[in-house]
Backbone bond lengths (Angstrom), bond angles and torsions (degrees), N, CA, C in turn:
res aa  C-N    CA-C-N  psi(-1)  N-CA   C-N-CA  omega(-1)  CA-C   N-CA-C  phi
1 X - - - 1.465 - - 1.527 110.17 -
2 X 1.520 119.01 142.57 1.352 101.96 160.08 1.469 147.49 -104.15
3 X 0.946 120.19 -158.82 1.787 99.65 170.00 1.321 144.85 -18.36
4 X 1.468 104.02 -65.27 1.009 117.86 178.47 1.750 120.81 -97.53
5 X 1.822 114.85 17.40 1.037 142.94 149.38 1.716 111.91 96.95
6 X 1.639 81.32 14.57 1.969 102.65 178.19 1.893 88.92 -66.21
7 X 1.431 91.79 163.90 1.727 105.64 157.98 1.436 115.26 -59.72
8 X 1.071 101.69 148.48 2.065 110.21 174.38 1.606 91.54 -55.23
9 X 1.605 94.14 140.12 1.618 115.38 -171.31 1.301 107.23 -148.45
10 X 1.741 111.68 146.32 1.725 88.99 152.48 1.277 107.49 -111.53
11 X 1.411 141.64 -159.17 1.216 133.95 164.57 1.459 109.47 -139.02
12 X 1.827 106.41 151.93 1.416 99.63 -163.30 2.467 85.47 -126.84
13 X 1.183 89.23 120.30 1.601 93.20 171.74 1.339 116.03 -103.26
14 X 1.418 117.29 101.36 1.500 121.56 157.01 1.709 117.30 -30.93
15 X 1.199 104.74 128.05 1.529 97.96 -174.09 1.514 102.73 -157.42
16 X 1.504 102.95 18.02 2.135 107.16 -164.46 2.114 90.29 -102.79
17 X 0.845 116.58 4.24 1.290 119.58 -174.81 2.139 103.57 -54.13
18 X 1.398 102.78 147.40 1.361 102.43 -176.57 1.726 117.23 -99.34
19 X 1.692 86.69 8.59 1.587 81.94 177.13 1.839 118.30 76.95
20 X 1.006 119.45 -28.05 1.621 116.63 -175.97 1.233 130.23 -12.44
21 X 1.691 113.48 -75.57 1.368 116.59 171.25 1.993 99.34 -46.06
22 X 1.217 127.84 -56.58 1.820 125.54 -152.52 1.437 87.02 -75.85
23 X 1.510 152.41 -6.97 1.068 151.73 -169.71 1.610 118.42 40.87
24 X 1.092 104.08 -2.28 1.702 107.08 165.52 1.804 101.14 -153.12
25 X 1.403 96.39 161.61 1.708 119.55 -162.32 1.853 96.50 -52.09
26 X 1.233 110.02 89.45 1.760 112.86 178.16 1.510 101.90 -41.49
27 X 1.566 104.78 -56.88 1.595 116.05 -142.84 2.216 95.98 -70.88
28 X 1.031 125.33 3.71 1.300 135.50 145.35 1.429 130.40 -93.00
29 X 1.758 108.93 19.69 1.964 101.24 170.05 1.610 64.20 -105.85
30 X 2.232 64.12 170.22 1.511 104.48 -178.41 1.666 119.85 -84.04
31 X 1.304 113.53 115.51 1.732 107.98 170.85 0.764 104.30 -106.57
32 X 1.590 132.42 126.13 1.326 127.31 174.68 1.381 143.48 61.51
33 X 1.678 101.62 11.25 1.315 107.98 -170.76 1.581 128.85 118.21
34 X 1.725 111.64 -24.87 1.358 134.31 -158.54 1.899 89.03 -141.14
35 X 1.236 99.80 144.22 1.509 109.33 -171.21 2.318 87.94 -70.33
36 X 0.915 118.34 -179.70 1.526 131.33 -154.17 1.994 87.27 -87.66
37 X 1.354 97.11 -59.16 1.659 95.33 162.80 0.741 148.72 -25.54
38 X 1.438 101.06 -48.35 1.249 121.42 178.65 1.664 124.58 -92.41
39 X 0.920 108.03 -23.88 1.663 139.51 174.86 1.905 98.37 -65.85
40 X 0.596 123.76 -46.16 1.740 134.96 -158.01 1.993 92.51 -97.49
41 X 1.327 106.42 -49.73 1.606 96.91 168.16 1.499 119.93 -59.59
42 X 1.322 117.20 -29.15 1.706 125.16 -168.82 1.069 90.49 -77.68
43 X 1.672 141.70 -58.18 1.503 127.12 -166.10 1.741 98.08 -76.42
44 X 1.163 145.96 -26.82 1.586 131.46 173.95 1.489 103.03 -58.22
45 X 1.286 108.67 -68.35 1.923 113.00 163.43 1.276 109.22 -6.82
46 X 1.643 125.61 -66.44 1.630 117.51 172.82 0.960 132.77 -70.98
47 X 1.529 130.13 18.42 1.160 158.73 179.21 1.986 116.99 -102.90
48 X 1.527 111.21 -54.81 1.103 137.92 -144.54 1.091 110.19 -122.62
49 X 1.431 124.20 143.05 1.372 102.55 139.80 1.925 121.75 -123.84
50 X 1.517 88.89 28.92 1.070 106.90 177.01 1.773 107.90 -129.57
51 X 1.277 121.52 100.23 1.365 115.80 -177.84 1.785 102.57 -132.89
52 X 1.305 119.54 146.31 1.086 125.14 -134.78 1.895 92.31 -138.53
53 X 1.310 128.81 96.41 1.638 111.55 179.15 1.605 108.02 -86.16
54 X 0.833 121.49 124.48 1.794 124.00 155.19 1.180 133.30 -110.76
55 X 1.538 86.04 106.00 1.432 135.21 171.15 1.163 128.75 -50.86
56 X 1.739 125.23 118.26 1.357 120.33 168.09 1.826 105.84 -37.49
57 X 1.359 107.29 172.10 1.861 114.41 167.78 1.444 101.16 -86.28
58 X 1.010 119.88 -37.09 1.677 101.05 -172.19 1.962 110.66 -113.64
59 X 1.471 89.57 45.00 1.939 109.68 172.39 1.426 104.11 -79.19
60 X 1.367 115.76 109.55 1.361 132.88 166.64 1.136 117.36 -118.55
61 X 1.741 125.35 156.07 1.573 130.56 154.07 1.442 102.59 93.38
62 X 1.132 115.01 6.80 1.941 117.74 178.55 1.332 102.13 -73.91
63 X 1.538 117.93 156.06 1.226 115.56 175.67 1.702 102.59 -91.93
64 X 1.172 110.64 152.75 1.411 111.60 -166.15 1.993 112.86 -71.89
65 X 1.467 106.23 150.69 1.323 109.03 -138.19 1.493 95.03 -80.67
66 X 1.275 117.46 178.62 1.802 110.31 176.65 1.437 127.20 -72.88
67 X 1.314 96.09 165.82 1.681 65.22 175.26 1.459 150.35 -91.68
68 X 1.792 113.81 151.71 1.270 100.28 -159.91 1.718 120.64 101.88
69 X 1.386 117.47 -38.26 1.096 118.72 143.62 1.553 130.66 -38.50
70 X 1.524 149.99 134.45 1.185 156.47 175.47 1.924 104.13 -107.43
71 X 1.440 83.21 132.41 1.889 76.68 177.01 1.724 95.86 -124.13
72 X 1.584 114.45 104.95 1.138 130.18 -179.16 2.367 107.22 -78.20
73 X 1.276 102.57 119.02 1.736 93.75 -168.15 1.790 85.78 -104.07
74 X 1.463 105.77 139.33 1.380 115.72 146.93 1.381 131.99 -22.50
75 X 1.092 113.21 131.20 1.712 115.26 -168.96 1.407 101.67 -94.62
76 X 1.019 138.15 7.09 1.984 141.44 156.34 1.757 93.99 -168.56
77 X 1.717 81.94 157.07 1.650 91.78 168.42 1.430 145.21 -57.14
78 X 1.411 105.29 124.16 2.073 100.66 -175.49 1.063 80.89 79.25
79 X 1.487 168.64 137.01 1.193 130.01 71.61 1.550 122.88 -82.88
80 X 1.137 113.96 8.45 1.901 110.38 170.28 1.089 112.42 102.06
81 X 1.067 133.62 148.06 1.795 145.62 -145.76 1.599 79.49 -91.78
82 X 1.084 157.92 -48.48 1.491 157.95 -173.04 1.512 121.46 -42.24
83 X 1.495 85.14 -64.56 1.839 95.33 154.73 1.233 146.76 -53.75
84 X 1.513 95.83 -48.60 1.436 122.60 168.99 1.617 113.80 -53.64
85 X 1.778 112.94 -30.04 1.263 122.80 -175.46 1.633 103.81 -77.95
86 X 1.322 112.86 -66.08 1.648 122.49 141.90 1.716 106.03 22.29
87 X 1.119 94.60 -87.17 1.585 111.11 -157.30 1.484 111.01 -95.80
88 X 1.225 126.58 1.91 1.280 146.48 144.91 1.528 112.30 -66.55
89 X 0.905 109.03 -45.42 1.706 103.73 -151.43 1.974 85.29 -87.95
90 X 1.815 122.93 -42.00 1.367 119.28 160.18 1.190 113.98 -32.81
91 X 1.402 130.23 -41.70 1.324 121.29 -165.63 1.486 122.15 -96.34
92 X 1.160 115.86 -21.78 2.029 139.66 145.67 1.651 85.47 16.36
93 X 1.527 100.92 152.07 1.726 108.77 146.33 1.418 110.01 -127.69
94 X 1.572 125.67 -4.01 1.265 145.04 -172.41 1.696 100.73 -119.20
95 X 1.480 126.77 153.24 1.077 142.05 179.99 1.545 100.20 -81.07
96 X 1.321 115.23 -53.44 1.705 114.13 179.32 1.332 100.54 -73.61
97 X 1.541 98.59 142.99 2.038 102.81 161.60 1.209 107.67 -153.73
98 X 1.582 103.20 135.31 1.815 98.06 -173.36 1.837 100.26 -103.38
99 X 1.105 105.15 148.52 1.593 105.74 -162.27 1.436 98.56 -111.53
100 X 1.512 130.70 123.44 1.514 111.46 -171.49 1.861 79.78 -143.96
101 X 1.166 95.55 -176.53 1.857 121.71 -157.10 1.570 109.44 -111.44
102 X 1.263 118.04 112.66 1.680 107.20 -179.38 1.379 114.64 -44.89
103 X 1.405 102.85 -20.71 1.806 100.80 -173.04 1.345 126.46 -90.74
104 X 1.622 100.97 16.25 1.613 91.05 -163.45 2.104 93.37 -129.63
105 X 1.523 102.90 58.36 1.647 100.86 -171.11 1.253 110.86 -73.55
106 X 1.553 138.26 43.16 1.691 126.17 175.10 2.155 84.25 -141.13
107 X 1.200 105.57 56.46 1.657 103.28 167.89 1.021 89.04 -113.20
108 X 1.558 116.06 126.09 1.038 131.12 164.69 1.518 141.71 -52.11
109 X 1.748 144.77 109.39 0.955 111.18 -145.47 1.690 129.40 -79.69
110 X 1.352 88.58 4.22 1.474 117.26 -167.99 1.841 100.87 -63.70
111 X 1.421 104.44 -36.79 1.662 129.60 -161.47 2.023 90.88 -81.29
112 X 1.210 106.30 -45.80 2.022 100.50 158.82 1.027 126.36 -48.05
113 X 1.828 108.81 -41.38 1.007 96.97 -164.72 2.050 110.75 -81.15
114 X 0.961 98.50 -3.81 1.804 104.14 -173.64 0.835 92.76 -109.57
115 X 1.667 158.08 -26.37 1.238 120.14 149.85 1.775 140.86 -69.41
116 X 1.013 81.05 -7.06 1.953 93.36 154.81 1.526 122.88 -89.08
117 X 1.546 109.62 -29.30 1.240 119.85 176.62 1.610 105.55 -63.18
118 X 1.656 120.64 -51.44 1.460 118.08 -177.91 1.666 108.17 -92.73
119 X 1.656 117.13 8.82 1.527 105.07 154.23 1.447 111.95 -81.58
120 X 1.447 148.41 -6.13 1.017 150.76 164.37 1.437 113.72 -70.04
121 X 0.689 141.55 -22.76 1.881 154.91 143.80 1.567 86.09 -20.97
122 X 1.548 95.72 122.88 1.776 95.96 162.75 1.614 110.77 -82.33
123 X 1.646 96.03 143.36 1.464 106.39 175.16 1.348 93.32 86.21
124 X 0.997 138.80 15.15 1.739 124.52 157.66 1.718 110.58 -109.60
125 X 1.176 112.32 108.83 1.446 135.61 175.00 1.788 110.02 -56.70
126 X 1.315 105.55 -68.42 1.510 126.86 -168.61 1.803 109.87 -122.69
127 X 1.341 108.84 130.52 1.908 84.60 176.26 1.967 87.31 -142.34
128 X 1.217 65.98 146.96 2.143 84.17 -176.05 1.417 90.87 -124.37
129 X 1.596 90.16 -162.33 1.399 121.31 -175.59 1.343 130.36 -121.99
130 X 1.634 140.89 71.92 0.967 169.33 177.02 1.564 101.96 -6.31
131 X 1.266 126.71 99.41 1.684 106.97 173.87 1.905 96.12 -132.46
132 X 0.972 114.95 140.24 2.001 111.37 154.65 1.652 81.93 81.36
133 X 1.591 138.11 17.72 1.246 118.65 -168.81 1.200 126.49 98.20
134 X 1.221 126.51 -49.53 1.895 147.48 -163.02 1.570 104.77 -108.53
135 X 1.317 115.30 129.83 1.307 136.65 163.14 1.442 108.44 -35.67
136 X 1.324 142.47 99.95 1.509 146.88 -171.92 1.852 101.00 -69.30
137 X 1.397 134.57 132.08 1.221 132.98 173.95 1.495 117.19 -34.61
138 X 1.690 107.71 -47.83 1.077 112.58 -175.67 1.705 116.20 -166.93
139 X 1.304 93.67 167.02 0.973 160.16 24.04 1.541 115.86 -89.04
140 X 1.081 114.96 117.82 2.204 124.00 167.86 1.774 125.26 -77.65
141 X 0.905 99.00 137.11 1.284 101.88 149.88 1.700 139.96 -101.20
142 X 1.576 135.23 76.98 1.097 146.27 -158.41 1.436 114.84 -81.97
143 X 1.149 120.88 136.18 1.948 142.86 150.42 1.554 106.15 -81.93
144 X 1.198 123.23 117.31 1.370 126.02 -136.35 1.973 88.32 -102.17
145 X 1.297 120.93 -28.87 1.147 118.98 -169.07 1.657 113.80 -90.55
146 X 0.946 116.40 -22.84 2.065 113.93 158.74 1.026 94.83 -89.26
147 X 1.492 146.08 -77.88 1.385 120.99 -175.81 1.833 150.35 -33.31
148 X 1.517 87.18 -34.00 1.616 94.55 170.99 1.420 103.32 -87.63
149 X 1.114 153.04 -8.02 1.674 155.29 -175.08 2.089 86.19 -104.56
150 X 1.015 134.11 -40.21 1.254 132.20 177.93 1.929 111.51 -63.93
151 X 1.271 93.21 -42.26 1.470 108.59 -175.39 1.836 117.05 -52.16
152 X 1.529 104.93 -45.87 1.257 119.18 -176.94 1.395 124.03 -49.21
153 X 1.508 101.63 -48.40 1.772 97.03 -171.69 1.989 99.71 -88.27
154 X 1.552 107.62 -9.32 1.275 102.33 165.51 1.824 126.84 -60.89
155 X 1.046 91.03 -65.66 1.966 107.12 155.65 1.219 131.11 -20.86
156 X 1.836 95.93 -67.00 1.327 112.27 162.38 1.342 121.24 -51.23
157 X 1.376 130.85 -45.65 1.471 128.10 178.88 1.409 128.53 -84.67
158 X 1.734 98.34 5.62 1.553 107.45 158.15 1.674 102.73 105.53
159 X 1.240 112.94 12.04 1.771 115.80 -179.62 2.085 86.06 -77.01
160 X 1.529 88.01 155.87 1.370 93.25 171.48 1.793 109.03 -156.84
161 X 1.276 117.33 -15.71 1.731 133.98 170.12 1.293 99.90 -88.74
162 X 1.153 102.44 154.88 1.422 136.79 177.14 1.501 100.37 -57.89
163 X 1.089 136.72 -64.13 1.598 150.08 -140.82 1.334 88.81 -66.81
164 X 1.685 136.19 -28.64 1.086 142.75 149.69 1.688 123.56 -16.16
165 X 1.238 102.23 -43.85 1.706 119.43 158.37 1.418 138.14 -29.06
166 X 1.571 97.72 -62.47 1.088 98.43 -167.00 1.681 111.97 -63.69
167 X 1.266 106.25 -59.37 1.747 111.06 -167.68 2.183 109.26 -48.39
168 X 1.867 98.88 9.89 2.049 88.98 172.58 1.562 108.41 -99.14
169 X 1.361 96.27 141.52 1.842 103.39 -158.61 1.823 94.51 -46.54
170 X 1.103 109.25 171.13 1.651 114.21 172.78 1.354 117.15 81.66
171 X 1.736 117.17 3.22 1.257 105.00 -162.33 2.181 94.28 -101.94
172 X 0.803 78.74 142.70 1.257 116.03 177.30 1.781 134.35 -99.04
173 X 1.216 131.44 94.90 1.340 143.86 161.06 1.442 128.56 -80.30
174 X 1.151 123.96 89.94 1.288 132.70 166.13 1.657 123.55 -40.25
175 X 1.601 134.02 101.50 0.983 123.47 -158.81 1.613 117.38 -70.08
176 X 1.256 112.14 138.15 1.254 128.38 -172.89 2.099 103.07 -42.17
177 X 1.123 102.49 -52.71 1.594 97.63 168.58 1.562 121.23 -42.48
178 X 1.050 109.78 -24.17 1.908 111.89 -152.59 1.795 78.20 -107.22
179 X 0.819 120.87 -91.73 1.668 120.52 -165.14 1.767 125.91 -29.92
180 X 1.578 86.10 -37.88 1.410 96.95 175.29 1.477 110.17 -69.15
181 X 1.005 123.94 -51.68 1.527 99.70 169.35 1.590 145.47 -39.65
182 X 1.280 104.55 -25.20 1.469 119.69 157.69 1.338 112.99 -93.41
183 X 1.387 125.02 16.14 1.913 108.13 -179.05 1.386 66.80 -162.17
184 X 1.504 141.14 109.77 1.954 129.88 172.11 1.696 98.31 -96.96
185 X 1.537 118.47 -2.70 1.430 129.72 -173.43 1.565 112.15 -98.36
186 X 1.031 84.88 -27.82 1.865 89.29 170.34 1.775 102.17 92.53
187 X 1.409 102.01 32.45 2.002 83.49 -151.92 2.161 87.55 -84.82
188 X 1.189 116.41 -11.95 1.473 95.11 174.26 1.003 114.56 -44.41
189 X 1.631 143.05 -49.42 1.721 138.76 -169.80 1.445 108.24 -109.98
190 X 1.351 115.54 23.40 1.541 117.16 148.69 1.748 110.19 -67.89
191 X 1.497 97.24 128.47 1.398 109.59 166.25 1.659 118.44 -145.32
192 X 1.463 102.56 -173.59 1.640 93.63 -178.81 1.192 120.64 -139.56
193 X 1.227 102.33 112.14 1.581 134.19 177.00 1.095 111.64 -53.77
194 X 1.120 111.33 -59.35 2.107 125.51 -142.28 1.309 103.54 -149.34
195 X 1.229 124.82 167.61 1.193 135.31 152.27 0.938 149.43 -43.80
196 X 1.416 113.79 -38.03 1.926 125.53 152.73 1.116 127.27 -80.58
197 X 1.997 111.44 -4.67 1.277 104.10 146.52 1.434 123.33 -95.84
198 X 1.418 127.11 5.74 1.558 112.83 165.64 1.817 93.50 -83.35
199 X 0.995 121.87 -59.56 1.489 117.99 -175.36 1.879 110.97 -24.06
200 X 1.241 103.81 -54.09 1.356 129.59 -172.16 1.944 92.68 -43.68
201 X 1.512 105.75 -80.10 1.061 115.25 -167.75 1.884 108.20 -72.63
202 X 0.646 111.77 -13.28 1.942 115.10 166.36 1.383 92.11 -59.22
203 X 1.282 127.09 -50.96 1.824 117.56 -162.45 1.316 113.77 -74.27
204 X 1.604 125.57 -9.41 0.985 115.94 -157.25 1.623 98.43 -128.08
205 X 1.323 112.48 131.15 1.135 127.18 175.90 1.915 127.52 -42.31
206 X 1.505 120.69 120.20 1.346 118.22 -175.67 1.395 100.77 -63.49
207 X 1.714 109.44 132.61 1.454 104.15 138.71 1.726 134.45 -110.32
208 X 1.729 104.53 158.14 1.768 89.66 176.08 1.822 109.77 -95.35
């Protein structure tokens, strides 16, 4: 079990993002003291003891990660949060892995812990979080061994987004009724785009 009394996990943090909409490298401002990167690895840390960052290929100038952390870099440029998941989930030391976004540090950890709780459901491969109808990319909860054998002929046929997900048997959406009661703010798929959304979320208090 881990910390917070979820199933043994590792965790894999998207972090290869190019920034576009924030027009400069977000996951290097300061939240709280700790660059945003780094902030979002410290709460997986109480989760894990296997957490995994993936790294653009040409990610430089970071301060080095905590310890025990692994920072896995892209094997060519851009190749797409899909891939990046790919070779994340190869590198796992745990069968479960919850896959979350450097940009989204106010997910609650309570909201990990129930999506590991309903990836234990037999016959669920992948389980998200149900919002507008549609399985949200993320944050997921993944079984690393149907998914990475699922992943391949996806790749191969040119998928490279997340949303790619939903249509592999086992996947799983948590209904927007049930989750929201433990997050009533929605802050699991809060992330940061722009600038008036880090401002936004600076004012507002973290929860675990």
């Amino acid at each position: 079990m881990g910390p917070t009394g979820a199933l043994e996990c590792s965790v894999l943090v998207l972090a290869g993002g190019r920034s576009r909409r924030f027009g400069r490298d977000k996951l290097r401002l300061d939240w709280r003291g700790r660059t945003l990167r780094d902030h979002v690895v410290a709460r997986m840390s109480e989760l894990s003891d296997d957490v995994i960052v993936l790294a653009a290929s040409d990610a430089g100038g970071e301060d080095p990660p905590p310890s025990g952390v692994r920072i896995l870099r892209d094997a060519e440029a851009w190749p797409g949060p899909l891939v990046a998941l790919g070779a994340g989930l190869a590198a796992v030391a745990h069968e479960l892995a919850v896959l979350v976004a450097a940009d989204m540090p106010l997910i609650p950890l309570r909201m990990v812990d129930l999506l590991l709780a309903e990836a234990a459901v037999a016959g669920r491969t992948i389980v998200g979080l149900d919002a507008h109808d549609e399985l949200q990319p993320l944050p997921l909860a993944i079984h690393r061994t149907p998914v990475l054998a699922a992943l391949e002929p996806l790749i191969g046929a040119g998928a490279r987004r997340l949303g790619a997900l939903r249509g592999l048997p086992g996947a799983h959406g948590i209904p927007e009724a049930v989750w929201r009661a433990l997050d009533p703010h929605g802050d699991s798929l809060r992330d940061i785009d722009t600038e008036e959304d880090l401002l936004t979320l600076l004012s507002e208090p973290t929860e675990d």
